[in-house]
C-alpha positions as CSV (number, residue, x, y, z in Angstrom):
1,X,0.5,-25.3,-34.3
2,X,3.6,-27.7,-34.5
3,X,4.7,-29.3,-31.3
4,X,7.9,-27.2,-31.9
5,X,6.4,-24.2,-32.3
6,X,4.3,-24.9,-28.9
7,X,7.6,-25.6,-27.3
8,X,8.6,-22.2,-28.4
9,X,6.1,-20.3,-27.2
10,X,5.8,-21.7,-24.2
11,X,9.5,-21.0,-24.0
12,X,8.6,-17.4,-24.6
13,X,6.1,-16.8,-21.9
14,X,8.0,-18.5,-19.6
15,X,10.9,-16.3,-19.9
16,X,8.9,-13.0,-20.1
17,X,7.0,-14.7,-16.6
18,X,10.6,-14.5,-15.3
19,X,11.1,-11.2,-16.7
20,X,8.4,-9.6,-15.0
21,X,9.4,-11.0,-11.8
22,X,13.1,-9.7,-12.2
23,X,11.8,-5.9,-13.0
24,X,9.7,-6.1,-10.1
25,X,12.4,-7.4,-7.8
26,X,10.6,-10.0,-6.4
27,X,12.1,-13.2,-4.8
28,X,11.2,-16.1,-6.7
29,X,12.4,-19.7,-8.4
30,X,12.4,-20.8,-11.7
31,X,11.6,-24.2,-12.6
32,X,12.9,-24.2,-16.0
33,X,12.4,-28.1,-17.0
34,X,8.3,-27.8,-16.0
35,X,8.1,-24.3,-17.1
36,X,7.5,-23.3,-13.6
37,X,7.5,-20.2,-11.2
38,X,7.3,-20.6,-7.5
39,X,6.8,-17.2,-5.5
40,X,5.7,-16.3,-2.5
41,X,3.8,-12.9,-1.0
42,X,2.8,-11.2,1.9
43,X,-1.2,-11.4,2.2
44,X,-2.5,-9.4,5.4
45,X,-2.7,-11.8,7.2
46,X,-1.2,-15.4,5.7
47,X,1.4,-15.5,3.4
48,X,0.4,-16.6,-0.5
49,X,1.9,-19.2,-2.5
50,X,2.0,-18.9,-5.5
51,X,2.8,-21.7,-8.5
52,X,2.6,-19.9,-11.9
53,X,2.7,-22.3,-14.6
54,X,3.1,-22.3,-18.4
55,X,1.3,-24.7,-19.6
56,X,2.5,-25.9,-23.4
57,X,0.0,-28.3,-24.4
58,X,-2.8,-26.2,-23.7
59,X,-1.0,-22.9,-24.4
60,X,-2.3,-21.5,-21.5
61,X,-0.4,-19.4,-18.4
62,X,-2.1,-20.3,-15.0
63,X,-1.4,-18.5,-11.7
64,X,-2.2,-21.3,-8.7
65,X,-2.4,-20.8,-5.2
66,X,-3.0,-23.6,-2.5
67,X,-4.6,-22.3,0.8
68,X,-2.1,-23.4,3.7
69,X,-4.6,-25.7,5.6
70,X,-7.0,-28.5,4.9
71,X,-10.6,-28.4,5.3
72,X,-11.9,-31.3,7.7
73,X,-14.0,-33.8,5.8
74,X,-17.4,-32.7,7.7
75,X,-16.7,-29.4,5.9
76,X,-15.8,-29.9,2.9
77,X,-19.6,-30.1,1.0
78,X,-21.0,-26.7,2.9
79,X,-17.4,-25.3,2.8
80,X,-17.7,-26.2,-1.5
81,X,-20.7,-24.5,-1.5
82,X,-19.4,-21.6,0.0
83,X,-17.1,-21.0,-3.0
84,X,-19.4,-21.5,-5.6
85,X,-21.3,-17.8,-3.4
86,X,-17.9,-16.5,-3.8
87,X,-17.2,-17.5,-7.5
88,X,-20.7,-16.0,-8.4
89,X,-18.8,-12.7,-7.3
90,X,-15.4,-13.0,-9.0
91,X,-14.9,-11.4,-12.3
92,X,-11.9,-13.6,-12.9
93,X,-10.4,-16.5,-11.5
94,X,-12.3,-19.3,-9.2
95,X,-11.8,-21.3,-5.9
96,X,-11.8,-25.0,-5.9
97,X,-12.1,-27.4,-3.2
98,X,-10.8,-31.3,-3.4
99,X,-13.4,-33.1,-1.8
100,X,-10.8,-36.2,-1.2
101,X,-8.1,-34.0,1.0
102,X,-9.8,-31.5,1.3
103,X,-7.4,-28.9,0.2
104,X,-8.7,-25.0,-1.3
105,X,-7.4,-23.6,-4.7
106,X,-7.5,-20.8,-6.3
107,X,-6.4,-20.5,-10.0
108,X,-6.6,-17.7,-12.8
109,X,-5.9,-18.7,-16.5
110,X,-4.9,-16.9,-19.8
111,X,-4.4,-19.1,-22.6
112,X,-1.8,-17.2,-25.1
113,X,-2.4,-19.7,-28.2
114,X,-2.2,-16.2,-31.0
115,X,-2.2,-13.9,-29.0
116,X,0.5,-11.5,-27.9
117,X,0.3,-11.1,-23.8
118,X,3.0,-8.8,-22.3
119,X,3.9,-7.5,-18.5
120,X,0.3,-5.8,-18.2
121,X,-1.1,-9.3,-18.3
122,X,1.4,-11.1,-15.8
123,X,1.0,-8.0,-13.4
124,X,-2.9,-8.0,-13.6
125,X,-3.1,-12.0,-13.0
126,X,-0.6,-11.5,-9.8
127,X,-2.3,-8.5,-8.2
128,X,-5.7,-9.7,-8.7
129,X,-5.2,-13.3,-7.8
130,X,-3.5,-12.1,-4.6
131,X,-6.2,-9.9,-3.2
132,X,-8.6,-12.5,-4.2
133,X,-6.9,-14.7,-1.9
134,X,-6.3,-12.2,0.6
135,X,-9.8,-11.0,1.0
136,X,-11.0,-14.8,2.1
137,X,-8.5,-16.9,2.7
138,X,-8.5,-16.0,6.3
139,X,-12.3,-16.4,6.5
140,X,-12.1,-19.7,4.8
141,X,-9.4,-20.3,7.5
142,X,-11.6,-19.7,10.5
143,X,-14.5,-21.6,9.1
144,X,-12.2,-25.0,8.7
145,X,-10.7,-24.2,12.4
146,X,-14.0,-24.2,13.8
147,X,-13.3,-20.2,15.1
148,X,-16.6,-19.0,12.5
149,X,-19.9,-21.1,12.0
150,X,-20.9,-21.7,8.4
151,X,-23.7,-18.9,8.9
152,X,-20.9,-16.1,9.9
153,X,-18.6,-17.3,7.2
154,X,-21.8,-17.2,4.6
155,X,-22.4,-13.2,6.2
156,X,-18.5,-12.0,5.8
157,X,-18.6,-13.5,2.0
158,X,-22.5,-11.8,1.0
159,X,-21.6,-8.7,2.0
């Protein structure tokens, strides 16, 4: 596909992004020159950020949320292989951990290269990816605060 044409598209999903967003009412902000949505929701317990981005060379949409607090560095390898228990479990999406700043990520994908993806699609990646967040960010939380031990935090996410 021509640069051009990728530009389009992109373009496309973008606006339909924005679109969904609008019908639903929610509070958000475009980021028009990145092709960028910036949005945030009401977890049960910590708010979820959300960055939903349209990404043009790869033709893919990708709903990204940062967790709102860093992982101390004694943490971070146990705390990495925590999320790999939790990926095994997730039907779509993953958790990611930087091993540098320590600094948890979630992200779901859908890459739209020939393919038609409508309002179903954005509304499934935005519900799902929020109670995804919603049912561990808090006991990841604890775990870097020091208010769980890795063995309680490994019991919450097995069962």
């Amino acid at each position: 596909m021509s640069d051009e044409k990728k530009a389009k598209r992109a373009q496309e999903i973008f606006e339909a992004v924005c679109s969904y967003f609008d019908a639903k009412e929610y509070n958000y902000k475009r980021h028009d020159e990145d092709k960028v949505v910036t949005i945030t929701t009401r977890g049960e317990d910590i708010p979820i950020d959300f960055i939903i981005k349209v990404r043009e060379d790869h033709e893919v949409l990708s709903f990204i949320s940062f967790m709102p607090f860093t992982v101390p560095e004694d943490k971070r390898t146990d705390t990495a292989l925590v999320l790999n228990v939790i990926n095994e479990n997730l039907i779509n999406g993953s958790f990611s951990i930087d091993l540098e700043d320590g600094k948890i990520r979630f992200r779901m994908s859908a890459g739209y290269m020939g393919s038609l993806i409508g309002q179903e699609v954005y509304d499934y990646m935005f519900m799902v990816s929020a109670l995804t967040i919603d049912e561990y960010n808090d006991k990841l939380m604890m775990y870097a605060k020091d208010m769980i031990s890795l063995e309680q935090l490994l019991k919450t996410v097995l069962s």
